[in-house]
N, CA, C and O of each residue as an XYZ file, in Angstrom:
412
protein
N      -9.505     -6.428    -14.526
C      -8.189     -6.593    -13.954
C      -7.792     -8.055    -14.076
O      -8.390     -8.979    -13.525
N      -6.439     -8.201    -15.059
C      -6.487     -9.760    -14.863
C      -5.042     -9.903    -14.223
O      -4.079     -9.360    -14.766
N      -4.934    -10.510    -13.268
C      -4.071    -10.916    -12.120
C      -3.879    -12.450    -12.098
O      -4.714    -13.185    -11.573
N      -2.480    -13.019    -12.827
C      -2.346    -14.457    -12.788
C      -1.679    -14.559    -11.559
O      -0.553    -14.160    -11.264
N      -2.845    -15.373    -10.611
C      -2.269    -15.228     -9.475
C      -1.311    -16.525     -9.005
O      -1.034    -16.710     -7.820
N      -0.708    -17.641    -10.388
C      -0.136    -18.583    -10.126
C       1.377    -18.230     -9.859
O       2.280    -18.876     -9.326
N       1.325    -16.791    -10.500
C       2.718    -16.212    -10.264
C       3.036    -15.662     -9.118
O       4.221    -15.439     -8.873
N       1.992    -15.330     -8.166
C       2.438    -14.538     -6.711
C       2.919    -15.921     -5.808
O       2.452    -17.060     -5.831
N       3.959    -15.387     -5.068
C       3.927    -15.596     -3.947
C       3.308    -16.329     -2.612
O       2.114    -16.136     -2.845
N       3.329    -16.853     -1.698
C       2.439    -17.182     -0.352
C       2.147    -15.698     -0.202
O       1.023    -15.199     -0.259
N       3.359    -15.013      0.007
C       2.928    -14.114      1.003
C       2.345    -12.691     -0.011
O       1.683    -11.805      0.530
N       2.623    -12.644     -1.209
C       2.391    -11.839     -1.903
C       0.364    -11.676     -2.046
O      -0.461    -10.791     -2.271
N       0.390    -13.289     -1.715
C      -0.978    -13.380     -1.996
C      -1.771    -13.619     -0.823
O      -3.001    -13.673     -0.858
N      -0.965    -13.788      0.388
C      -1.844    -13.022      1.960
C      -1.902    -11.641      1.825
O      -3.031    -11.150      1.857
N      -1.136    -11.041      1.709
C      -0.963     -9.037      1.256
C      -2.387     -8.844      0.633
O      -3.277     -8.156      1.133
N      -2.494     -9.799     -0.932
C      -3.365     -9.393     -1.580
C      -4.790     -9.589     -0.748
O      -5.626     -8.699     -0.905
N      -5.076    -10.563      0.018
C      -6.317    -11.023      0.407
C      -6.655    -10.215      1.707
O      -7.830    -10.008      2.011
N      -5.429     -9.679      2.607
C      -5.549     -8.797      3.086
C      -6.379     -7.173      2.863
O      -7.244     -6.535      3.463
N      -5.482     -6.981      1.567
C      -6.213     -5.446      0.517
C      -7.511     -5.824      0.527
O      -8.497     -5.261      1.001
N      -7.350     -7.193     -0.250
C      -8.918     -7.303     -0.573
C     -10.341     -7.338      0.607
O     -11.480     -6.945      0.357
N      -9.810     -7.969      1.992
C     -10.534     -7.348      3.077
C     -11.005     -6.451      3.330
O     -12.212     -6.208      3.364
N      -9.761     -5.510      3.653
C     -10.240     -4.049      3.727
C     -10.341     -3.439      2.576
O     -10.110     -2.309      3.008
N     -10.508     -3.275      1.409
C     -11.190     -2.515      0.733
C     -12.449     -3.263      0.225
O     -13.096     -2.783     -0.706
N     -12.864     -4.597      0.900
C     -14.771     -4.763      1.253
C     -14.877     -4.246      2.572
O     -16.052     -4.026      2.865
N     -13.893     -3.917      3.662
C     -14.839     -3.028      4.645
C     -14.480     -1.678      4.514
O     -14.717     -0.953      5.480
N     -13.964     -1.198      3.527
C     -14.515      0.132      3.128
C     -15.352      0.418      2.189
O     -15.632      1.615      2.113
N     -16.004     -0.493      1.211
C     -16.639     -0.231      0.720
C     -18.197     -0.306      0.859
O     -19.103      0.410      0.431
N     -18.167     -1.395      1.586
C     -19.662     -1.504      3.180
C     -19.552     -0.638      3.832
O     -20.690     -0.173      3.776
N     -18.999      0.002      4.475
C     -18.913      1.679      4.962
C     -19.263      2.818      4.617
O     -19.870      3.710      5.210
N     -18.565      2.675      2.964
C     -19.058      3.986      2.572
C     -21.038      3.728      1.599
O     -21.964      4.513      1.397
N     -20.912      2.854      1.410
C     -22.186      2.245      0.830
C     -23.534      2.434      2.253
O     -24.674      2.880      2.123
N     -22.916      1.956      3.419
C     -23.749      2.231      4.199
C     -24.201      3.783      4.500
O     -25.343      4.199      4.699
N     -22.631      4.714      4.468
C     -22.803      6.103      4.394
C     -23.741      6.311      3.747
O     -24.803      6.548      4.323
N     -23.660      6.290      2.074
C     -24.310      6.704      0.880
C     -25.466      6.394      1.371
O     -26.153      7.360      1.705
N     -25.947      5.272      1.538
C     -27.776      4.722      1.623
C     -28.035      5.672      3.073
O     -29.135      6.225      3.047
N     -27.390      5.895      4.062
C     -28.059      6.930      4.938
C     -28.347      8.484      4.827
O     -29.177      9.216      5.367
N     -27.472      8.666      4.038
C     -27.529     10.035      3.445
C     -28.186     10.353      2.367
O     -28.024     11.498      1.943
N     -29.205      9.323      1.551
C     -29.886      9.610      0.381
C     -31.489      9.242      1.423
O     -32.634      9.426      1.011
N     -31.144      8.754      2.662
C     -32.499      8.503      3.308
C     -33.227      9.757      3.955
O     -34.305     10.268      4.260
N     -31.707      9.887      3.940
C     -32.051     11.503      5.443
C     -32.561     12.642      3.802
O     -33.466     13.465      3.933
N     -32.022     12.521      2.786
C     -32.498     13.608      1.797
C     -33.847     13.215      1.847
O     -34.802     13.736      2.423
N     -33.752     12.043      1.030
C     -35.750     12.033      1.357
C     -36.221     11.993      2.329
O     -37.409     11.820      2.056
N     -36.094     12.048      3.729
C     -37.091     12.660      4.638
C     -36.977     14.185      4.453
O     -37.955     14.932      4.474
N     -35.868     14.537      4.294
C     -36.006     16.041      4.761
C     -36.711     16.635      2.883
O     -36.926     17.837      2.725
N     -36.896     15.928      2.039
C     -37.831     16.353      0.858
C     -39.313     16.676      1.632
O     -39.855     17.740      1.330
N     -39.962     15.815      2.591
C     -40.839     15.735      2.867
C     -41.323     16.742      4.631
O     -42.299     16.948      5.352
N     -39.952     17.048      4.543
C     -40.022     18.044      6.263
C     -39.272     17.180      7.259
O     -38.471     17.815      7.945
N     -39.341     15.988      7.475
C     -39.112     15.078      8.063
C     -37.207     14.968      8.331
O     -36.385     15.110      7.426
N     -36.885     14.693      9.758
C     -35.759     13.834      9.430
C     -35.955     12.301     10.343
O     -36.946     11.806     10.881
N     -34.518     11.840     10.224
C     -34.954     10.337      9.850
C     -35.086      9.957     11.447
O     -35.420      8.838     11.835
N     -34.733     11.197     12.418
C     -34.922     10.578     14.173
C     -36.871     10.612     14.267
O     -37.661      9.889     14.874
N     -37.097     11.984     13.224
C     -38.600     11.798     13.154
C     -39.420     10.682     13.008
O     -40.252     10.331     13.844
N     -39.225     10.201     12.101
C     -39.856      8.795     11.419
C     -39.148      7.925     12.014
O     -39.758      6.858     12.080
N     -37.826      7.883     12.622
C     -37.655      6.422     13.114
C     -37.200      6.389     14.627
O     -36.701      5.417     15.194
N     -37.430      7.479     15.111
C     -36.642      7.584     16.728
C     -35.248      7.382     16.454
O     -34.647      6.623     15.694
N     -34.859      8.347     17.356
C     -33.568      8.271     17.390
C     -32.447      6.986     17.252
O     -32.009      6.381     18.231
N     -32.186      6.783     16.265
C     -30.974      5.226     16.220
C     -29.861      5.448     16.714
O     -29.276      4.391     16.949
N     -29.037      6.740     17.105
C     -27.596      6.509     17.599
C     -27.790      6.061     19.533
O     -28.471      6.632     20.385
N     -27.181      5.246     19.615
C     -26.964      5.407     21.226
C     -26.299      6.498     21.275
O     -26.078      7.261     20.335
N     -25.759      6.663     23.037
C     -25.242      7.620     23.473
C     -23.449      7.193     23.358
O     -23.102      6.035     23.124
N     -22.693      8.048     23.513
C     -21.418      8.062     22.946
C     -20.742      7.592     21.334
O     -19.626      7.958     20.966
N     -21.441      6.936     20.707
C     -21.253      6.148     19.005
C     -20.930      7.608     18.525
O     -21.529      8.635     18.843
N     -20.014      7.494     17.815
C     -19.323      8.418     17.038
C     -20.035      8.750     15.687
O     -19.511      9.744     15.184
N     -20.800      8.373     15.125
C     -21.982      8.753     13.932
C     -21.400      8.073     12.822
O     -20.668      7.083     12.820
N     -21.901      8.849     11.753
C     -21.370      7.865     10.424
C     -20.438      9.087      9.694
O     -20.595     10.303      9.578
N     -19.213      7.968      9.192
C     -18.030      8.937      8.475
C     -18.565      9.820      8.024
O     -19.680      9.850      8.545
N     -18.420     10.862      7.112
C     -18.905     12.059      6.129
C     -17.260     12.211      5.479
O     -17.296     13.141      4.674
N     -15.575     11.507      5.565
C     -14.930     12.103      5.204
C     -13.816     10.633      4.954
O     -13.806      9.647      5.691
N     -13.080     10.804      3.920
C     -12.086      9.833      3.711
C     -11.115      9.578      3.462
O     -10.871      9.917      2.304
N     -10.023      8.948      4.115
C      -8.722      9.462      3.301
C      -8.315      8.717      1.559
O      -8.250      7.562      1.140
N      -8.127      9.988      0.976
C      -8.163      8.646     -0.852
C      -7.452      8.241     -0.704
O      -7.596      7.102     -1.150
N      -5.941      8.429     -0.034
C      -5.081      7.223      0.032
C      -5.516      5.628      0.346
O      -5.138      4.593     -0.203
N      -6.577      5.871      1.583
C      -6.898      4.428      2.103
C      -8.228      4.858      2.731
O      -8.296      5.362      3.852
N      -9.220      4.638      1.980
C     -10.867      4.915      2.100
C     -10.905      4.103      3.459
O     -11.691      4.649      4.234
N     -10.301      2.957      4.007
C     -10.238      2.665      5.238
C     -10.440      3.453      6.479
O     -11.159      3.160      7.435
N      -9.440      4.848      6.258
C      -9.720      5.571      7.449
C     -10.724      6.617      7.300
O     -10.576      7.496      6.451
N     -11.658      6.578      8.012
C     -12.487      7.967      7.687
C     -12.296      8.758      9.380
O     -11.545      8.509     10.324
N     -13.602      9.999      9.111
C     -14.006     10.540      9.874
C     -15.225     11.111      9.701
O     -15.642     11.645      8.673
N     -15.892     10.958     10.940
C     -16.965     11.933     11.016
C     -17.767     13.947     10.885
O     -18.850     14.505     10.710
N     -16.094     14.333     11.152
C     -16.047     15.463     10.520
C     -15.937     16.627     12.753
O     -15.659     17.771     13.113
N     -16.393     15.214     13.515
C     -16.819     15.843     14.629
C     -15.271     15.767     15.605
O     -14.405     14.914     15.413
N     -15.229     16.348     16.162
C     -13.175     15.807     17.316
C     -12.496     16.636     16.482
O     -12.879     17.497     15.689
N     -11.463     16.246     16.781
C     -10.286     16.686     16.479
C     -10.083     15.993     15.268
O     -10.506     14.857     15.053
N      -9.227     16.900     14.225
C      -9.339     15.887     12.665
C      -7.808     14.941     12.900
O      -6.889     15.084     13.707
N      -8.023     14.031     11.889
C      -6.909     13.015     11.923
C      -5.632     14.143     10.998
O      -5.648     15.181     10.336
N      -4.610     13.102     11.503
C      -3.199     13.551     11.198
C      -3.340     13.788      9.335
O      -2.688     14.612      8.693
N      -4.400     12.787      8.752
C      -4.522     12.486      7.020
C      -5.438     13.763      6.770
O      -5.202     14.468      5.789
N      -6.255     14.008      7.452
C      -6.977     15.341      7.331
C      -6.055     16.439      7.444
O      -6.210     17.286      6.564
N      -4.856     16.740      8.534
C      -4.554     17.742      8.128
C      -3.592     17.948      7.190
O      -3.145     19.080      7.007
N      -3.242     17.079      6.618
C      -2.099     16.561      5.920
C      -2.227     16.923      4.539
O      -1.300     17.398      3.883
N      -3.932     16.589      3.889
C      -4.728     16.794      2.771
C      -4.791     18.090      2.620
O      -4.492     18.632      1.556
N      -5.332     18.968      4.053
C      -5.687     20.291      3.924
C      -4.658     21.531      3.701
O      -4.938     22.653      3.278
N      -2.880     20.824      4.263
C      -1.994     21.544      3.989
C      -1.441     21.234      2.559
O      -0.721     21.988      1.904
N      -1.921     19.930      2.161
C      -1.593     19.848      0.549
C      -2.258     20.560     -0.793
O      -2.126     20.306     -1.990
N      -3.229     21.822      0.105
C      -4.191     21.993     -0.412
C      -5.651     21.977     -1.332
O      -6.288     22.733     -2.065
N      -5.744     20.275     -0.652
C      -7.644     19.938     -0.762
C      -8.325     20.641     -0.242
O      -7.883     21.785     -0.127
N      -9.628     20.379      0.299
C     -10.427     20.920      0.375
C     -10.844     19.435      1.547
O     -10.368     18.306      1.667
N     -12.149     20.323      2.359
C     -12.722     19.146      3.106
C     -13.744     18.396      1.657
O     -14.113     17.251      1.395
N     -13.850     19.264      1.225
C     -15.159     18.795      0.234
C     -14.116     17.956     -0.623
O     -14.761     16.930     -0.839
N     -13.373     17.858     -0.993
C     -12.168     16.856     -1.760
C     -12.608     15.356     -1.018
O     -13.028     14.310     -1.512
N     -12.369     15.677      0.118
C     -12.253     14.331      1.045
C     -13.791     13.447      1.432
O     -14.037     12.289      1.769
N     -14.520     14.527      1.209
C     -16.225     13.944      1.398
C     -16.543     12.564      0.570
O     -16.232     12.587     -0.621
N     -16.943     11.751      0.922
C     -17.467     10.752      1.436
C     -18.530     10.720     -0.373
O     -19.369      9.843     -0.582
């Protein structure tokens, strides 16, 4: 991507550094997803899951880790658990799929 950025703007190029924020904390998100969910496969290869081998890590009330995303803006996810977001049902009447939206 080549972006001469002598041509933007002040503010064109707060916007940009903005994007560029959040789409590094969605992509540490879903990266963190991915590496927990290839951990929990290999325990459960072996019988095991991962509260087995490591005691339980969620406290009490923490909402778990996403499993779902909106492609508009990988920013918002969900866990799949509550009530779904307004982008979830929005996807599902556009006719996706939850598995469309998976993580």
């Amino acid at each position: 991507m080549n972006t001469n950025l002598d041509k933007l703007s002040k503010e064109d190029l707060e916007q940009l550094k903005k994007d560029v924020d959040k789409a590094l904390k969605s992509v540490d998100a879903r990266r963190k997803a991915e590496a927990k969910r290839a951990a929990d496969q290999a325990a459960k290869e072996y019988g095991f899951s991962l509260d087995d081998l490591f005691g339980s890590t969620a406290a009490k009330g923490t909402k778990g880790l996403p499993k779902y995303a909106n492609p508009a803006d990988p920013t918002q996810t969900w866990t799949g658990r509550g009530r779904k977001p307004g982008w979830v049902n929005d996807a599902l009447k556009a006719g996706k799929s939850l598995d469309d939206l998976a993580l």
